[in-house]
Structure formats: C-alpha cells, structure tokens
C-alpha positions as CSV (number, residue, x, y, z in Angstrom):
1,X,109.1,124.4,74.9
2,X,107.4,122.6,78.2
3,X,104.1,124.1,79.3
4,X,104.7,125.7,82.1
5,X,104.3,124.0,85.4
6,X,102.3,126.3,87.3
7,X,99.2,127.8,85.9
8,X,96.6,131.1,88.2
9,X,93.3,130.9,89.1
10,X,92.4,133.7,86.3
11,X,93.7,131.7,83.2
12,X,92.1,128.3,84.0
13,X,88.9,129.7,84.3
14,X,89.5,131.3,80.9
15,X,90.6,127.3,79.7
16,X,87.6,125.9,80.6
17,X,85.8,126.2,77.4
18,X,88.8,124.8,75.6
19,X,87.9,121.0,74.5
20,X,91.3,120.3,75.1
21,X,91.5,120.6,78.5
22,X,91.3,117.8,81.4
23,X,91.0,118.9,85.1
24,X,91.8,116.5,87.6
25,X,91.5,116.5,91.3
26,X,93.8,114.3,92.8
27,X,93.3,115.1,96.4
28,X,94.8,112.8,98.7
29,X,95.2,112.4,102.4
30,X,97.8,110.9,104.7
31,X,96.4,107.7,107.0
32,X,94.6,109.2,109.9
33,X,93.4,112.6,108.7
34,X,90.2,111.8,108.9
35,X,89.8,113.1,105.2
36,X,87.6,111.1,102.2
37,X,89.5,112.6,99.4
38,X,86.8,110.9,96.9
39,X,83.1,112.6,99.2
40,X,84.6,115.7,99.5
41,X,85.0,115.8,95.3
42,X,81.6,115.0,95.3
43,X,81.1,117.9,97.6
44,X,82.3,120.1,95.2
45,X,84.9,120.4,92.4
46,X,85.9,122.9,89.7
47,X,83.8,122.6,86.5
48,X,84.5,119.2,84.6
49,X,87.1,117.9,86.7
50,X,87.3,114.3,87.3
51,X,88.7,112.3,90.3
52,X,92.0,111.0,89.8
53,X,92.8,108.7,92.5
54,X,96.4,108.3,93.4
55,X,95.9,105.3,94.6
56,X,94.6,103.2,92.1
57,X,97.4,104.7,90.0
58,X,99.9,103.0,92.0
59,X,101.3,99.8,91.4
60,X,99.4,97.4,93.0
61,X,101.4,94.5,93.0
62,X,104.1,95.8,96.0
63,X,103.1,96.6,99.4
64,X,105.0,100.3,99.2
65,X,102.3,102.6,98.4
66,X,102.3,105.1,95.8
67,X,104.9,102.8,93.7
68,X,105.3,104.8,90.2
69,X,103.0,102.0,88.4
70,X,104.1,100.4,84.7
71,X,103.1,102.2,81.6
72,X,99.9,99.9,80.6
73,X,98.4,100.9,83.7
74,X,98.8,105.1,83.9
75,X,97.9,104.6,80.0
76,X,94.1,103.2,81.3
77,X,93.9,105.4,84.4
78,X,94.6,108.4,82.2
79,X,92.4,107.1,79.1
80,X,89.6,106.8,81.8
81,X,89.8,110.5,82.4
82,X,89.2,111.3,78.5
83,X,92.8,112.3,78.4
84,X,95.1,112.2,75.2
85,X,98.5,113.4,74.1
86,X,97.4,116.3,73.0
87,X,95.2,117.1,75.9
88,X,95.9,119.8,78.3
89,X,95.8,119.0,81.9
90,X,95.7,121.2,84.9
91,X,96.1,119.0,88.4
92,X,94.8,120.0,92.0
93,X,94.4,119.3,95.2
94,X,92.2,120.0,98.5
95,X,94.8,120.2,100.7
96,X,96.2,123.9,100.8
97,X,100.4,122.7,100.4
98,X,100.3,120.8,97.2
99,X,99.9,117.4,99.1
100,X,99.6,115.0,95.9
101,X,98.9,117.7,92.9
102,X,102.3,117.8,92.8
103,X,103.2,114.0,92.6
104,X,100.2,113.6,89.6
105,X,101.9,116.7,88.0
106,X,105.1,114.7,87.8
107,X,103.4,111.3,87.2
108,X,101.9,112.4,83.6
109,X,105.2,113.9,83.1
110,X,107.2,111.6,83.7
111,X,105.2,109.5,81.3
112,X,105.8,111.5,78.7
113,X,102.5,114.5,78.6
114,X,104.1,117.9,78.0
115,X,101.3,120.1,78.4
116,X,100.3,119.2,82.2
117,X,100.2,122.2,84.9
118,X,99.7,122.4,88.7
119,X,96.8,124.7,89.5
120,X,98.7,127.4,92.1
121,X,97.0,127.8,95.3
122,X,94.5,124.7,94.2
123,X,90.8,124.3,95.2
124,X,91.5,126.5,98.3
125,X,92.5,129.2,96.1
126,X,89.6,128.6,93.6
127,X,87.4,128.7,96.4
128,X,88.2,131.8,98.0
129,X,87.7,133.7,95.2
130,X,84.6,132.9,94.5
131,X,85.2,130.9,91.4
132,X,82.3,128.1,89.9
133,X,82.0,124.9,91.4
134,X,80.4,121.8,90.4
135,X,78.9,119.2,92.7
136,X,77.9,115.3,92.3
137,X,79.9,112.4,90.6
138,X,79.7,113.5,86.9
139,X,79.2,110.5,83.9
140,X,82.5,109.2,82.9
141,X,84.1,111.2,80.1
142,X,84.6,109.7,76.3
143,X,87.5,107.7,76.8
144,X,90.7,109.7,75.6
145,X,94.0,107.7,73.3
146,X,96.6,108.7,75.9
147,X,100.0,106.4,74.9
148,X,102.8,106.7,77.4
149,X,106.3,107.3,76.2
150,X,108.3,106.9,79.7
151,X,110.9,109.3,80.0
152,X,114.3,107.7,81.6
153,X,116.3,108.8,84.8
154,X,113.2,110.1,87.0
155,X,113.4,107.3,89.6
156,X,115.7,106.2,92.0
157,X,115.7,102.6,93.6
158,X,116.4,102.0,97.3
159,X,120.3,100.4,95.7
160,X,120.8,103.6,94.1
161,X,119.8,105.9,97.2
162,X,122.4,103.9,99.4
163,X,124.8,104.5,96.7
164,X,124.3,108.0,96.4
165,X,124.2,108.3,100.5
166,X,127.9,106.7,100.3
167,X,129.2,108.5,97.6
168,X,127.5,111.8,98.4
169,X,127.0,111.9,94.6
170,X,123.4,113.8,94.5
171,X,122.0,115.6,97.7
172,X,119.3,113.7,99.4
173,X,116.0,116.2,100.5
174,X,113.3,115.1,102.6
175,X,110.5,116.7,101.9
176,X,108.3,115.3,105.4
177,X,107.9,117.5,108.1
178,X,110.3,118.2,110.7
179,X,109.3,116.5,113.9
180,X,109.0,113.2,111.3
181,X,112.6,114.1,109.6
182,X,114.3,114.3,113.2
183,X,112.2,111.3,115.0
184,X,110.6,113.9,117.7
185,X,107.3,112.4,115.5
186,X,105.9,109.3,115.0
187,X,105.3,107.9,111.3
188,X,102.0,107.8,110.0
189,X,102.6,104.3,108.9
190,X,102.6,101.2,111.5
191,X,106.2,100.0,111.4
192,X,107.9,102.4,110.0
193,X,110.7,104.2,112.1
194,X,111.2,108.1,112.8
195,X,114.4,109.8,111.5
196,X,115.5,110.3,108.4
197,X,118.2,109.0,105.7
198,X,121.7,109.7,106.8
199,X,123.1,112.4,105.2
200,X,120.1,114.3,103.8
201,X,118.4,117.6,104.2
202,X,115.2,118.3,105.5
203,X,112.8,121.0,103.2
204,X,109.3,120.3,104.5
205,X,106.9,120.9,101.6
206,X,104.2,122.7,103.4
207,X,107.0,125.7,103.7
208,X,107.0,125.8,99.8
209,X,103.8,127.9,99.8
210,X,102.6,130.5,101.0
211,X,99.3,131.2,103.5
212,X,96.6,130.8,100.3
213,X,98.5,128.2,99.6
214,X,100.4,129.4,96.4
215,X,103.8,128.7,95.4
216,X,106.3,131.6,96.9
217,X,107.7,133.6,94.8
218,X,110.9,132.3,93.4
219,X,113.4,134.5,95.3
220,X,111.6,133.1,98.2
221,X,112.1,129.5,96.7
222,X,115.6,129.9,96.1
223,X,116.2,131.3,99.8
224,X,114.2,128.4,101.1
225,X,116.0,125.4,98.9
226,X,119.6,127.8,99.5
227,X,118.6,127.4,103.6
228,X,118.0,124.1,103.6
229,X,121.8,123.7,102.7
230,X,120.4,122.5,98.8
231,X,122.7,123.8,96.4
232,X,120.7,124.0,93.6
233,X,123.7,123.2,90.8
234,X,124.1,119.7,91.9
235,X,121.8,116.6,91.3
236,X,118.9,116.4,93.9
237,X,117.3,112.9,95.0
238,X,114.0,113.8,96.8
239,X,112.1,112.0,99.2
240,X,109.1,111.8,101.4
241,X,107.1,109.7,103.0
242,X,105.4,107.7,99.9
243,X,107.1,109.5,97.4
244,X,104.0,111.6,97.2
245,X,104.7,115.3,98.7
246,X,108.7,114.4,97.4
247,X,107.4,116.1,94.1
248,X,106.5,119.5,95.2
249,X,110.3,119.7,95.2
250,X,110.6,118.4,92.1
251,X,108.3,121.2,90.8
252,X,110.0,123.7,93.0
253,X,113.8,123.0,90.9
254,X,111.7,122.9,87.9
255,X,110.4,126.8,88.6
256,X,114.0,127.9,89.7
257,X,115.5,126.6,86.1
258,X,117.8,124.0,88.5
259,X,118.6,120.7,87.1
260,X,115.6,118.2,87.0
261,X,115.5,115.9,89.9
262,X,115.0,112.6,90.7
263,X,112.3,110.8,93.0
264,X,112.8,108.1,95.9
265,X,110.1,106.4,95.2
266,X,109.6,104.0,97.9
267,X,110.3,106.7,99.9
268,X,110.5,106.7,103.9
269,X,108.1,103.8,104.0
270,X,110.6,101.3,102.4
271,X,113.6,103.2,103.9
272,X,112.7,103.5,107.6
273,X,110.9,99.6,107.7
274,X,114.0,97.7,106.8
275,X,115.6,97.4,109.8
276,X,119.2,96.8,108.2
277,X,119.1,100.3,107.4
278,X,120.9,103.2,109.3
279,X,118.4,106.1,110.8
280,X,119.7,109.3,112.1
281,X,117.7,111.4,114.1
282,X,117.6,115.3,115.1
C-alpha cells in the first residue's frame, strides 16, 4: 500500500529519531518575490533537513524551467541528500500554499520512492506551534543508494496537450492564479503571454489550503475540484506556470481516491511563449 501522502506536525516530530527518515526543504519562490529560498533555510529549518533545490533538479539542458530531469540526474540529487529506496521522506516548504513541496512530492514519486509524504501545513505550521528548529548549513549527509525506477504515463508533452485540447479527451486544470489564468495579470516570466489554454479550468492552488496553510478537509477538496467544473472520474492534465504548483493538484486527486493525474510539464511558460499557439482570456 502507498504511504500516505500527507503526513501532521505531531507524527513527524515523533519520526525524527527514525534513521530512516530524510527531511527536505524544497522551498521555492516565483521570479520577483524577493525570497532566497536557500538563506532563509539557513535561517532556520526542522531538525536534519536538507535543502533540496528545485532547480538544480531540473533538467538543465532546455530553457523551460523546472523540466522533469532524466533519471541519472534525480538519482545524484537525491543520493546527495543521504536518500535510499528504503528511506522515508517527508517534503516541505516556506511558503504557506504548498508552492513546490508538492511538485518534489511528485518528483520522487514519480521516480519510483513509495514512502515520500508532504508535511501538511509545512514550516509555517511547524513554526507556529512551537516545534524545534535548527539553524546554519549542516555537513552533507552520508551519501544514500537511491536507484530510480521511472514510473510511465505521469507527463504530458506540449503535442499531447494540443491533442487532448482538440479531442477534449482529459480535462485541462490550471492551477495559476486567477488574474494570470484570465490575462487581467501579467506573467511572472518576460515573454510569456497572459490567458490560459483553451478549454481548461482554472483551480488556483493557494485555494487548496486552508489559512495555516493545511490541506482542507476533503469534503472541502471535493467541493472545490466539483466547482471548478473538474469532474473527478475523468482523466485530469494539470498545469501551471512551470509545472511546479500543477502538483498540488496532483496530490489533491491523490487524497480524494480520483484517478492519478498527469503533469504539463512545460507548463504555461512553453504554452503562452509560442506564439502559434491560441490564448483565451477571461
């Protein structure tokens, strides 16, 4: 059975003595919010975690950013971390919605760890209630075996997106926020356009939590995915901006028992750049 996604405040503090576990904080911020992901973990983190950046596990070779990267690559970033396949890994993030966590959750799932969890309500959570911290850049870990065994059908290219937009095959949910889905906002990224892919539904994943920043309940998840127009027994393609908040809805069909999803990967960025591409707005 998978371990499930989502793990409290409470019980990771009761894992931390376990030599199995790996926490990682894989804060990360969009282009101009001012934010060093990497100081403020020096700042203060929870006890043992190391900094994953999402970044540097990207593929480096394309231009897109956060480009799933290939196998030999995740295998090093995770080894780096002291990770194995039989490690158990709890992600997080700074940013109170589930920013990246999510899209690291997904990343060492998709690469085949079972026992990886999202840490509900993240460092915020932590924070508040007065949980230990640690603070400095720790000594890197004993590097860990970690082998990736990619499992298939988690991506989608940008020629399989058009296809599903003209054949209406698998719904298409955006996970950005609003004034970016309709055009009212302007993209984070120079060149890219405002609007969204034709045809899909807009599910920003800051409304996925709740004001601590914890998952809502699932009634509450259903009502939110239902309202958004999902329906939750067909396939789901999900989308973003960089393919990086995309996965909080991934992890949001995986709570509601739905059918797994798949990720855009290149996302807004590659769709809303290419000029040959239709954009609808509001």
């Amino acid at each position: 059975m998978p371990f499930p996604p989502l793990i409290g405040t409470a019980a990771l503090q009761d894992l931390l003595p376990d030599p199995s576990l790996v926490v990682l904080d894989a804060s990360w911020y969009l282009p101009g919010a001012g934010r060093d992901a990497m100081a403020e973990y020096a700042a203060g983190h929870l006890p043992g975690a190391w900094f994953f950046d999402l970044d540097a596990a990207s593929d480096l070779t394309t231009p897109l950013p956060h480009m799933m990267p290939p196998a030999a690559q995740f295998e090093a970033m995770a080894r780096s971390c002291g990770i194995g396949n039989d490690s158990t890994v709890v992600v997080y993030d700074g940013s109170g919605v589930n920013l990246s966590a999510a899209r690291v959750w997904w990343m060492f799932r998709a690469f085949g760890l079972t026992r990886v969890a999202l840490l509900d309500g993240g460092l915020g959570a932590w924070c508040n209630e007065g949980r230990p911290m640690e603070h400095g850049l720790p000594t890197a870990p004993v590097p860990g075996t970690f082998r990736a065994a990619p499992v298939g059908s988690q991506l989608r290219s940008l020629d399989e997106v058009r296809r599903v937009v003209s054949s209406g095959e698998a719904q298409v949910v955006d996970a950005r926020p609003a004034g970016r889905f309709t055009g009212r906002d302007a993209e984070p990224r120079p060149g890219v356009r405002s609007g969204h892919i034709p045809g899909s539904l807009s599910l920003p994943y800051a409304e996925l939590v709740d004001d601590g920043g914890r998952m809502l309940p699932l009634d509450a998840l259903r009502a939110r995915m239902q309202g958004a127009g999902v329906d939750l027994a067909r396939p789901v393609v999900a989308t973003c901006g960089s393919g990086t908040s995309a996965c909080a809805i991934l992890l949001t069909l995986e709570l509601l028992g739905a059918p797994s999803g798949s990720l855009y990967d290149g996302a807004w960025t590659e769709w809303g750049s290419r000029p040959d591409l239709p954009v609808e707005t509001e």
